[in-house]
N, C-alpha and C positions, 0 to 999 in steps of 0.2 A: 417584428415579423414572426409569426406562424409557422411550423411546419409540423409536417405528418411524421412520427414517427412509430414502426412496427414491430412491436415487442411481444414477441411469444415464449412463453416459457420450454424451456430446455429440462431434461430429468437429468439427474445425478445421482446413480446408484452404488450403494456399495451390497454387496453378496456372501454369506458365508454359511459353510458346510460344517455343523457341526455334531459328530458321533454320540450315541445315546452314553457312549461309555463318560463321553468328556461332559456330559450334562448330568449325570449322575453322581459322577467324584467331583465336579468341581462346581456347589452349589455358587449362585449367583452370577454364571457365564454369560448367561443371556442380558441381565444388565450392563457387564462387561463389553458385553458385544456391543450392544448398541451406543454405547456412550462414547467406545473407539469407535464407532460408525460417524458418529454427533458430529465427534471432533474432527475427524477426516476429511468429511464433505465440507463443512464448515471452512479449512484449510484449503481445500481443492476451490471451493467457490470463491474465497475472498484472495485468491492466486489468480484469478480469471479475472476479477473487476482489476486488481491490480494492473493484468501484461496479459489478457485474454487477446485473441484475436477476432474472437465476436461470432466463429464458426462452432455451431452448436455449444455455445458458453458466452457469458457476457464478455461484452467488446471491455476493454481495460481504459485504463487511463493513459498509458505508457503508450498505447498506437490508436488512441484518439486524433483528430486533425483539431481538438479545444487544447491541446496540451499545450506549454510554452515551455522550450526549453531555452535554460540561460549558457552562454558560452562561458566556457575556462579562462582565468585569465594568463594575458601573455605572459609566458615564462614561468608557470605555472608547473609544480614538481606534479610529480607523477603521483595517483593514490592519495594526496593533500584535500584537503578542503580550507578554504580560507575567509576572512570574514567579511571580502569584496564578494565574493560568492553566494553568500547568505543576504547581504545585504542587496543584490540584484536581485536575488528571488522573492524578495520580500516585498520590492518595488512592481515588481511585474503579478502579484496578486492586487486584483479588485479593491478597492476599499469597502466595499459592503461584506466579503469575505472575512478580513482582518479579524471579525470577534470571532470565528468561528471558525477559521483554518486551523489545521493540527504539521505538524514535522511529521511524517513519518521516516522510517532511518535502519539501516541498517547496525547492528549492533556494533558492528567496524568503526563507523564512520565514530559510534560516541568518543574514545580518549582525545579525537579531534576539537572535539567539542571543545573541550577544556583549554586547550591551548589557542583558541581563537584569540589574536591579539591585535591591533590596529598597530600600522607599520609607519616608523617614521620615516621621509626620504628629507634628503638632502635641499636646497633652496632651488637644484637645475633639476629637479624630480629624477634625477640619473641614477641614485643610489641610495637604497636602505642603509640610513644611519640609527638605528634604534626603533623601539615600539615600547608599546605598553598593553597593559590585560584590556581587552572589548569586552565590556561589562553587560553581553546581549545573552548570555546562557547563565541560566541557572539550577543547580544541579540537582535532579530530585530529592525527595524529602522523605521519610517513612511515608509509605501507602499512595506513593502519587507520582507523574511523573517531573521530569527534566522539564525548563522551558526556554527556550530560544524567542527571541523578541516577541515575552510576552504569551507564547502559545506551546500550548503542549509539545513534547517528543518524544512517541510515541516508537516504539522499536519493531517490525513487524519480521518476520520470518522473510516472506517473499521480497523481502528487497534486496535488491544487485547487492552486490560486495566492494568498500571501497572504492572507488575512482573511478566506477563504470555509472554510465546514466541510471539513474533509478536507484542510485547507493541514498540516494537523500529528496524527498519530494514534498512539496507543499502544499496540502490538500483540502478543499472545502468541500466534504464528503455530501453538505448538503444538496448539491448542482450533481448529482447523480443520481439516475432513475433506474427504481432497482425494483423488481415484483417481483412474488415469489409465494409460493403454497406450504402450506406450514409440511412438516417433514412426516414421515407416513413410514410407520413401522409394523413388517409383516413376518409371521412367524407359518411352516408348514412342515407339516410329517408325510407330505404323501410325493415331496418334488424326489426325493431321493429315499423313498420307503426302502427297496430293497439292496442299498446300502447299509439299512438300520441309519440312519443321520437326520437330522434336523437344518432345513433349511430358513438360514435369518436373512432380511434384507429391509433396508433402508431405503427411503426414494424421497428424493430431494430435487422437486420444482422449481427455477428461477432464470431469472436473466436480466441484465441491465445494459444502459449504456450512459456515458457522461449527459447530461443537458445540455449542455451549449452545443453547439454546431460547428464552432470554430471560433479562435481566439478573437475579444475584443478587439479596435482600436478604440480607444477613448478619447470623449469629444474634444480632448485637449491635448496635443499629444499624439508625438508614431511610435513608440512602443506599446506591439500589443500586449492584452492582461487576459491571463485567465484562472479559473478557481484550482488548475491544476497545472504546477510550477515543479521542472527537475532541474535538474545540472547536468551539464554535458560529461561523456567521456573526459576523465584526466589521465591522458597514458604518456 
């Protein structure tokens, strides 16, 4: 099925007042400026495709209705991540995604990583008698990242902090519809002439929202799948 979706671009601006004195002593400010500008919006926009709420900024992944979130498991410590966890979110991505989903992660969640181990229980499954190392992450290498079954991990700024949903998500950035006007940089001496100041400003067109509409069921099978997979609160 078809549907209409209406996507208009949003501006994101950033603005700054700078005095002839500070453009004088401090050659190169304005490239300065604009590049903190680059990186800001840049920051501020990929925060919004992230956890936007879709009100004048792109709608996010995080309060999407395609998102799939997996639950904790029972008895599950607080702040933990474990490798039933990863391994449910891996099952609940698409299989057409698989080449091309990345980890995203909060920088927290990484020491986790490492200590991911498959747990042995007992013959009545009542009691952890032992594990060993889950051989599903491997740790980055000079110039590249970490990878978890296979697929990049990818550490981003906006992501929750340990044990909170959004600490760890599973993403096929391609099932995201994103448009956007390339970035437009304006410089003037007359918004604040008789300040003596120089007015710089930035403006940054865009907006998106996920593709899908809402989570798969798949033709075989009642658990839904979608390209975009978290973890629940662990408190």
């Amino acid at each position: 099925k078809f549907k209409q979706i209406d996507l208009r671009l949003e501006k994101c601006a950033s603005l700054y007042y700078a005095t002839e004195e500070e453009l004088e002593d401090a050659q190169g400010l304005s490239e300065v400026l604009l590049q903190a500008f680059a990186e800001e919006i840049t920051f501020t926009v990929e925060d919004a495709i992230f956890r936007g709420d879709g009100a004048g900024k792109p709608l996010g992944i995080l309060a999407h209705a395609s998102q799939v979130s997996v639950a904790k498991e029972t008895s599950q410590a607080a702040n933990s991540l474990v490798i039933e966890n990863i391994l449910k979110m891996w099952s609940r991505l698409p299989a057409r995604s698989k080449l091309q989903a990345v980890w995203n992660v909060n920088v927290d969640t990484e020491p986790q990583l490492y200590l991911l181990k498959h747990t042995v229980k007992n013959v009545a499954g009542t009691e952890n008698v032992g594990g060993f190392a889950a051989p599903i992450y491997t740790p980055p290498v000079a110039g590249g990242f970490g990878s978890l079954m296979g697929r990049p991990v990818i550490p981003i700024e906006y992501a929750e902090t340990i044990g909170t949903k959004g600490d760890i998500t599973l993403n096929d950035w391609t099932q995201y519809q994103l448009i956007e006007k390339g970035m437009r940089s304006d410089a003037s001496m007359h918004v604040r002439f008789l300040n003596d100041e120089q007015t710089f400003r930035l403006v940054y067109r865009v907006n998106g929202q996920p593709k899908w509409s809402k989570a798969l069921t798949p033709f075989k099978g009642s658990a839904t799948l979608s390209p975009f997979v978290t973890l629940d609160t662990r408190a």
